[in-house]
Residue frames as qw, qx, qy, qz and C-alpha x, y, z in Angstrom:
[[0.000, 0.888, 0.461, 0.000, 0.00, 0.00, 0.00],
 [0.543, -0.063, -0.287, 0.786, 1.17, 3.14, -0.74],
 [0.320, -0.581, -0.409, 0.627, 1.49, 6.14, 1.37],
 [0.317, 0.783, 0.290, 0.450, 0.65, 9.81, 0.21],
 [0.391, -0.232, -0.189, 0.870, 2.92, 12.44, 1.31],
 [0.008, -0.839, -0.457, 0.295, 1.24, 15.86, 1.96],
 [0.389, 0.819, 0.144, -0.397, 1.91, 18.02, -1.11],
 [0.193, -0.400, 0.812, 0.378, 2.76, 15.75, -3.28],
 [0.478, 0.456, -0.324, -0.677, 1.09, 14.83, -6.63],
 [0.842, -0.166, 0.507, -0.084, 0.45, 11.44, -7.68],
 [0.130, -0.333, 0.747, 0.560, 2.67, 10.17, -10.27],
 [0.544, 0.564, -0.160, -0.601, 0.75, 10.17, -13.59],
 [0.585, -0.078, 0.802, 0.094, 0.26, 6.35, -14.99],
 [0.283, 0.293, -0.672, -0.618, 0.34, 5.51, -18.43],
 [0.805, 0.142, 0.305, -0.488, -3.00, 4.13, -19.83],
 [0.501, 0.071, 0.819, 0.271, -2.37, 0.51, -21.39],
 [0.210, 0.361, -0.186, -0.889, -3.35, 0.81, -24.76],
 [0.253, -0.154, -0.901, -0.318, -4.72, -2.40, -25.32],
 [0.063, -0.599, -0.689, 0.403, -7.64, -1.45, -22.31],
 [0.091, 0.475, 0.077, -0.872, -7.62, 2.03, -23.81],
 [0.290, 0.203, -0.580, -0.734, -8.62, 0.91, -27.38],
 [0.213, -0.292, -0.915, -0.178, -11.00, -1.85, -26.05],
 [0.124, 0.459, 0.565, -0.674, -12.86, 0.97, -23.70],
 [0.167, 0.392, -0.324, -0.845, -12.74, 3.31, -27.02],
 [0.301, -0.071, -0.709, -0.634, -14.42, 0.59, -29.14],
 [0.282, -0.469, -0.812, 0.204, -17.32, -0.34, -26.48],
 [0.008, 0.516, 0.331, -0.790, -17.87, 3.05, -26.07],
 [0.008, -0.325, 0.487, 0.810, -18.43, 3.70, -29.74],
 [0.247, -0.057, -0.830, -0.496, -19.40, 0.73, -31.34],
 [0.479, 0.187, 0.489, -0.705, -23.28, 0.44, -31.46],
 [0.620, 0.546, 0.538, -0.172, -26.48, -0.01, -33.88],
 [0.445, -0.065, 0.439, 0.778, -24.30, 2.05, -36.21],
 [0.144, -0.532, -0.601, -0.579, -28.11, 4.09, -37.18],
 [0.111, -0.124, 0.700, -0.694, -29.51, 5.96, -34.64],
 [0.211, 0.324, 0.883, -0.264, -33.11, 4.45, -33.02],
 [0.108, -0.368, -0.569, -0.727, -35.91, 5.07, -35.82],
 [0.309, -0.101, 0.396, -0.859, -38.60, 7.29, -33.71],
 [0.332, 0.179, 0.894, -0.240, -41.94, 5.29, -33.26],
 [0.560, 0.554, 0.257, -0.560, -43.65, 7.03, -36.37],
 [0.355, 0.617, -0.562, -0.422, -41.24, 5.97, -38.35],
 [0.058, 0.012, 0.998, -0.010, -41.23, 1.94, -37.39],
 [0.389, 0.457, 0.663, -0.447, -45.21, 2.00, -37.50],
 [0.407, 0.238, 0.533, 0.702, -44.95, 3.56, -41.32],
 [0.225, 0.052, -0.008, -0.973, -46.62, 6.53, -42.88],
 [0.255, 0.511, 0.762, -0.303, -50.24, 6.19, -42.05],
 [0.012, -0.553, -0.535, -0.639, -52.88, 7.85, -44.46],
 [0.251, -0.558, -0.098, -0.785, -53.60, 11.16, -42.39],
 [0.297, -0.457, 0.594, -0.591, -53.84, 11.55, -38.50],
 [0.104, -0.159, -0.951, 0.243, -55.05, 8.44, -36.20],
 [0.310, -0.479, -0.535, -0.623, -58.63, 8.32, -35.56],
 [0.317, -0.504, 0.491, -0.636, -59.48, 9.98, -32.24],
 [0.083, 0.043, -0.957, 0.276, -60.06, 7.08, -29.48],
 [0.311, -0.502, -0.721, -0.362, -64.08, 6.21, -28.86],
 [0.205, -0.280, 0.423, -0.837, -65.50, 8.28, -26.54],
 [0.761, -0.135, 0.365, -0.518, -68.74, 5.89, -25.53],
 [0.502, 0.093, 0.841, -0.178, -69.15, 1.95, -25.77],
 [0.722, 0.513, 0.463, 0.020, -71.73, 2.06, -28.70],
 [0.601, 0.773, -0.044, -0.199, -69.20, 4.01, -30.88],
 [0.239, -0.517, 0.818, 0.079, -66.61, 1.37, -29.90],
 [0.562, 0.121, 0.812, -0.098, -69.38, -1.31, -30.95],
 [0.522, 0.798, 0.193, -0.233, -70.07, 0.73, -34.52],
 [0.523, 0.710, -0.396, -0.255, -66.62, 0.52, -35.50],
 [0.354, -0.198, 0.912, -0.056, -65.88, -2.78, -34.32],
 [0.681, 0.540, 0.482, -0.111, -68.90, -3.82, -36.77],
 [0.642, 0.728, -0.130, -0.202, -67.64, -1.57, -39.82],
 [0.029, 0.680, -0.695, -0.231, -64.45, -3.19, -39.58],
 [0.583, 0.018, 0.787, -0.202, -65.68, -6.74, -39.41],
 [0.654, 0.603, 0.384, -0.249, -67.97, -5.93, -42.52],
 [0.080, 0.844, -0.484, -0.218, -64.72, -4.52, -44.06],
 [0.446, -0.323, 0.826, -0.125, -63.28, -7.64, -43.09],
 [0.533, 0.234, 0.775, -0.246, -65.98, -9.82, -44.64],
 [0.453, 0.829, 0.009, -0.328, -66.31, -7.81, -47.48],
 [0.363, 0.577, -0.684, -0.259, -62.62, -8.46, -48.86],
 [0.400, -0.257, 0.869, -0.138, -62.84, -12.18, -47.68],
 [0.634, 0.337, 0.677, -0.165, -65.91, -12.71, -49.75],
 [0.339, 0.857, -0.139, -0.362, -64.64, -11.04, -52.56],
 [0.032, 0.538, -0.839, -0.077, -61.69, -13.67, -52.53],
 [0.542, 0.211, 0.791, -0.189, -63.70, -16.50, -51.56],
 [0.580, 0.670, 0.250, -0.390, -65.40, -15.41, -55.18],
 [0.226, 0.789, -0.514, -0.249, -62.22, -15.31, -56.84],
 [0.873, 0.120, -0.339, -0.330, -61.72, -18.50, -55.88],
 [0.283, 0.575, -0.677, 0.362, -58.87, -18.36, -53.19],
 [0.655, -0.272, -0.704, 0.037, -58.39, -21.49, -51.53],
 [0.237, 0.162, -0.567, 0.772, -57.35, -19.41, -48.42],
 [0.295, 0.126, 0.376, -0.869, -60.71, -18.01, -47.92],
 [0.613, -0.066, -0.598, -0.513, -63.27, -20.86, -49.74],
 [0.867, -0.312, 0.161, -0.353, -65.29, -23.21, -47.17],
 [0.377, -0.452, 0.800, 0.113, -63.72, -26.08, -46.34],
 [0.731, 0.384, 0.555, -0.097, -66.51, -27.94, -48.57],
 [0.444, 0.885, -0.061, -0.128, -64.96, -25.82, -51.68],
 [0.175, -0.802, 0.566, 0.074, -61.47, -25.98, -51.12],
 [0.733, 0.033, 0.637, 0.236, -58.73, -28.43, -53.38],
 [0.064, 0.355, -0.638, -0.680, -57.23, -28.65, -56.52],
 [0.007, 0.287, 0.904, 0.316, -60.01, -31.42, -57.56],
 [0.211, 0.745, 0.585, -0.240, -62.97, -29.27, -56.56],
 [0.006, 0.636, -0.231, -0.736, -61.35, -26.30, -58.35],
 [0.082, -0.213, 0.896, 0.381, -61.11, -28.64, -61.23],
 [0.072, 0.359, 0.928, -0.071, -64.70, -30.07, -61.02],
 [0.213, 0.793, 0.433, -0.373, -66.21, -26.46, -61.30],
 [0.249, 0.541, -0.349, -0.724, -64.22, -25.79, -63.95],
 [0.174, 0.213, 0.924, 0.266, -65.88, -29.08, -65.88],
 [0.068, 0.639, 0.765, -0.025, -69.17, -27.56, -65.17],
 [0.077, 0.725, -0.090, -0.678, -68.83, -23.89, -65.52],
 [0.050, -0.432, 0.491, 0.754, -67.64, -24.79, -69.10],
 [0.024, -0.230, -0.933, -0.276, -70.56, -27.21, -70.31],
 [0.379, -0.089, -0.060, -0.919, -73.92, -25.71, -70.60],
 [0.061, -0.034, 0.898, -0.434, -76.26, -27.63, -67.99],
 [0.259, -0.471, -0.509, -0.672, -79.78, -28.31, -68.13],
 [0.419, -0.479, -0.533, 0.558, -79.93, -28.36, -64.26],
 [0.167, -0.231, -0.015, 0.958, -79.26, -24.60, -64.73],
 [0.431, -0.319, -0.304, -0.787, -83.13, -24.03, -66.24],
 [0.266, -0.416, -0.836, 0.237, -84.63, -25.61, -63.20],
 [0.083, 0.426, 0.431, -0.791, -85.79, -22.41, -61.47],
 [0.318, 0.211, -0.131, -0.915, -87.32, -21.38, -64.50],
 [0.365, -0.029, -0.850, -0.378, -89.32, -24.51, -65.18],
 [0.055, -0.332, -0.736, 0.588, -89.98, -24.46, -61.60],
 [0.114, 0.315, 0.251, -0.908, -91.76, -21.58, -62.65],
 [0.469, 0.019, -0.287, -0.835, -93.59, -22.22, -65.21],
 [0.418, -0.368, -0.825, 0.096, -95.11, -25.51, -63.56],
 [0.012, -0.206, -0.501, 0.840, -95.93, -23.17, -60.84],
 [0.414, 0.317, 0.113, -0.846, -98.18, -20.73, -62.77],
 [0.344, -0.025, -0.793, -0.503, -99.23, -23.78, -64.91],
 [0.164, -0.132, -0.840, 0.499, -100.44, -25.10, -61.63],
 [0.261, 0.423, 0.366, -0.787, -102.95, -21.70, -60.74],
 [0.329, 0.105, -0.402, -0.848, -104.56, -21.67, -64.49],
 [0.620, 0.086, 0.379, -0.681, -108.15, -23.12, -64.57],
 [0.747, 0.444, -0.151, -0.471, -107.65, -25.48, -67.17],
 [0.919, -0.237, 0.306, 0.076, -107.50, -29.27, -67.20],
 [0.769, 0.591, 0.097, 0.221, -105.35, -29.34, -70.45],
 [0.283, 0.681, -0.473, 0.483, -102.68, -27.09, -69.23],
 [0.419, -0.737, 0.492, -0.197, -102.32, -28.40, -66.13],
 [0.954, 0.169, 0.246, 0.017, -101.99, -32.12, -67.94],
 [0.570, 0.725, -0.115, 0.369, -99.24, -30.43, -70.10],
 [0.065, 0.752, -0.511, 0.411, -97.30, -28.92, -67.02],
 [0.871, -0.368, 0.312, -0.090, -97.41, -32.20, -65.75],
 [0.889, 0.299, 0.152, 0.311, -95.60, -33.75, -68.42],
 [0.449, 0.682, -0.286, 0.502, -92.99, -30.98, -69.02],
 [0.349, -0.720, 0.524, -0.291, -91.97, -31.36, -65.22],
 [0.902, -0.103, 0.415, -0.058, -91.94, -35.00, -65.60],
 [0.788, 0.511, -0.061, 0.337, -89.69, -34.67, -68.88],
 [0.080, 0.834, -0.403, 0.367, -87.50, -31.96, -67.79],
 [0.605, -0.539, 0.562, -0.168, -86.62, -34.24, -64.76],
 [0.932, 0.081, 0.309, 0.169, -85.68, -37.37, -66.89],
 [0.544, 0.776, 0.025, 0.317, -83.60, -34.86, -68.94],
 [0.216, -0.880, 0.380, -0.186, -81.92, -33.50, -65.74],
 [0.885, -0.200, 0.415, -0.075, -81.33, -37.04, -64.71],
 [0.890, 0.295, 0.198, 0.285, -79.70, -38.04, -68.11],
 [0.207, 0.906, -0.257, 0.264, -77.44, -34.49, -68.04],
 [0.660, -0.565, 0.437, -0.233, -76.42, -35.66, -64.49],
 [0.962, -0.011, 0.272, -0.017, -75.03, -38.67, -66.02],
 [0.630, 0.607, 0.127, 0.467, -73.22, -37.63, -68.69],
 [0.117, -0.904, 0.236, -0.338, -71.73, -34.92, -66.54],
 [0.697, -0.585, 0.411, -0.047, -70.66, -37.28, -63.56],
 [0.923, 0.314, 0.142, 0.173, -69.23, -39.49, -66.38],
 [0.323, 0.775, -0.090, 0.535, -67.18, -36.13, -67.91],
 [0.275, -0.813, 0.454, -0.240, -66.20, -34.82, -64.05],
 [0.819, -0.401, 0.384, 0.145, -64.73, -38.83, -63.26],
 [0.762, 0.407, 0.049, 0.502, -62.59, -39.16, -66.63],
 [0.143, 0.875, -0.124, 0.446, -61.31, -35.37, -66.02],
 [0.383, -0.756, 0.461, -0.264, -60.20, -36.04, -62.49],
 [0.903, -0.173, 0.301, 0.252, -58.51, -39.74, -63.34],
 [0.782, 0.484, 0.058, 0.389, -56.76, -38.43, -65.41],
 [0.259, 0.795, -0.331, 0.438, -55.41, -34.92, -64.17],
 [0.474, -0.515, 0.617, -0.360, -55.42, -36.75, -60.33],
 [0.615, 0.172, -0.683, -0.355, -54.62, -40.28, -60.31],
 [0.324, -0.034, -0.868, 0.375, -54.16, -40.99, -57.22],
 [0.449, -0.030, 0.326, -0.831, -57.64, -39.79, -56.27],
 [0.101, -0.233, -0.963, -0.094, -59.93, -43.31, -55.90],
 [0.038, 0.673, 0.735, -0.070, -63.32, -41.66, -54.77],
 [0.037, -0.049, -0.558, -0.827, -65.00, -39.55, -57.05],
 [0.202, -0.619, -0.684, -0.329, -68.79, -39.73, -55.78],
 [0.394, -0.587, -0.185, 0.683, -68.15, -37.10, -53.42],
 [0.254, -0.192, 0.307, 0.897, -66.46, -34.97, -56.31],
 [0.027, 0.252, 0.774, 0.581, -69.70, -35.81, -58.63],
 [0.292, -0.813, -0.471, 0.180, -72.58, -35.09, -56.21],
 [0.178, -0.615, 0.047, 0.767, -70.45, -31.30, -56.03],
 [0.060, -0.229, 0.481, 0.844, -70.49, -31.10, -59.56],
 [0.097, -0.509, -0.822, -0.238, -74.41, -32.21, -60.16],
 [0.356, -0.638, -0.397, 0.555, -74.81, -29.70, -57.08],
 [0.201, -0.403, 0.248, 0.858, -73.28, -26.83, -59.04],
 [0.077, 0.047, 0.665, 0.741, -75.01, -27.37, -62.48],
 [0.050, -0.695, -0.712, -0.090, -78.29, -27.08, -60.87],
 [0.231, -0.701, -0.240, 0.631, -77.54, -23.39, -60.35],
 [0.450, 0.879, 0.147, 0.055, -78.00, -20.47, -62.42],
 [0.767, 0.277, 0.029, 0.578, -74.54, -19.46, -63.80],
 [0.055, -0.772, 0.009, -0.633, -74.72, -16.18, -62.37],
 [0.740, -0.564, -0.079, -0.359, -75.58, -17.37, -59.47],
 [0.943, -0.299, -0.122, 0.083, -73.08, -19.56, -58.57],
 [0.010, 0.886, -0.314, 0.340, -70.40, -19.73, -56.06],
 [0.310, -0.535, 0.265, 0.739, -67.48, -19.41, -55.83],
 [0.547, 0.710, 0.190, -0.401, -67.96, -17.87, -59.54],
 [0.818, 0.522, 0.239, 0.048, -67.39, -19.14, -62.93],
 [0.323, -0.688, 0.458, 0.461, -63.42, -18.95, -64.24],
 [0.340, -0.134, 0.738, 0.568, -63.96, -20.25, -67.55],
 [0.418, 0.254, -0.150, -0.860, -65.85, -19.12, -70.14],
 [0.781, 0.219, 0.509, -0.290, -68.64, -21.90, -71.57],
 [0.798, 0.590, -0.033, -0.116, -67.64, -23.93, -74.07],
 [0.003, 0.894, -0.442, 0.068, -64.03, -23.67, -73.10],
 [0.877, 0.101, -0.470, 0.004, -61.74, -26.80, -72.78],
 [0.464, -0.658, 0.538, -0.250, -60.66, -28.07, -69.63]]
């Protein structure tokens, strides 16, 4: 230990320079950027934040419009046909596949509502003769749906042995694609990606 004498200076120690250059770089060395402020990590927003709710029901009014927002682009995709957002009953390369068979093949399934109708109003007219007649054209039209149905289910199993082989059931697939053709083309959904007549 040593003593200090009473006006007397301590002798002046050379700094090591290997501790001096390892303080220097720990002092120094960093993120090399300084810290991006918190508007800048959150990006540029489109005009100010929207003020915080001031009551319960206009926390529960835009919790709804976003949802509908929400639901709005989801079903907009679901229409497009992305598997991400299709039912689970929709979803697959072979159902994708199966509605393009039938989107491209003009269905008679797809006049049903309107036959429906005119049986209907055949139904109200007073007169034995037409309602005899809109018997028979509901009784044909249905043997006619029946033979489409066939001849489809025929057309959706070749299409899917061939592009899938290693799919083995196929009455599942067919019953979806009978399902589909009984709908108006407009109408149906997820909507139509090929144009009628088109070759799949």
């Amino acid at each position: 230990m040593k003593l200090r004498l009473p006006g007397r200076r301590p002798a002046e120690t050379t700094p090591d320079p290997a501790v001096d250059l390892t303080a220097q770089q720990l002092s120094t060395v960093g993120k090399g950027r300084p810290t991006p402020k918190r508007s800048e990590a959150q990006g540029r927003r489109q005009g100010p934040p929207p003020p915080p709710p001031r009551t319960r029901k206009e926390a529960y009014k835009r919790m709804r419009e976003q949802q509908a927002a929400n639901r709005g682009s989801a079903r907009e995709a679901a229409a497009r046909g992305d598997d991400s957002a299709l039912p689970a009953r929709d979803r697959g390369p072979e159902k994708r596949l199966v509605r393009d068979v039938v989107d491209a093949r003009r269905n008679a399934g797809s006049l049903f509502l309107v036959v429906a109708a005119l049986v209907l109003v055949g139904y109200f007219i007073p007169n034995q003769a037409v309602q005899s007649y809109t018997v028979f054209l509901w009784f044909a039209f249905f043997l006619v749906i029946i033979g489409d149905s066939v001849v489809l289910g025929r057309r959706i199993k070749k299409v899917v042995a061939e592009r899938f082989p290693n799919v083995t059931r196929t009455r599942g697939l067919v019953w979806y694609g009978i399902s589909r053709a009984t709908m108006v083309r407009r109408w149906r959904f997820p909507k139509p990606q090929v144009a009628v007549g088109a070759e799949v």
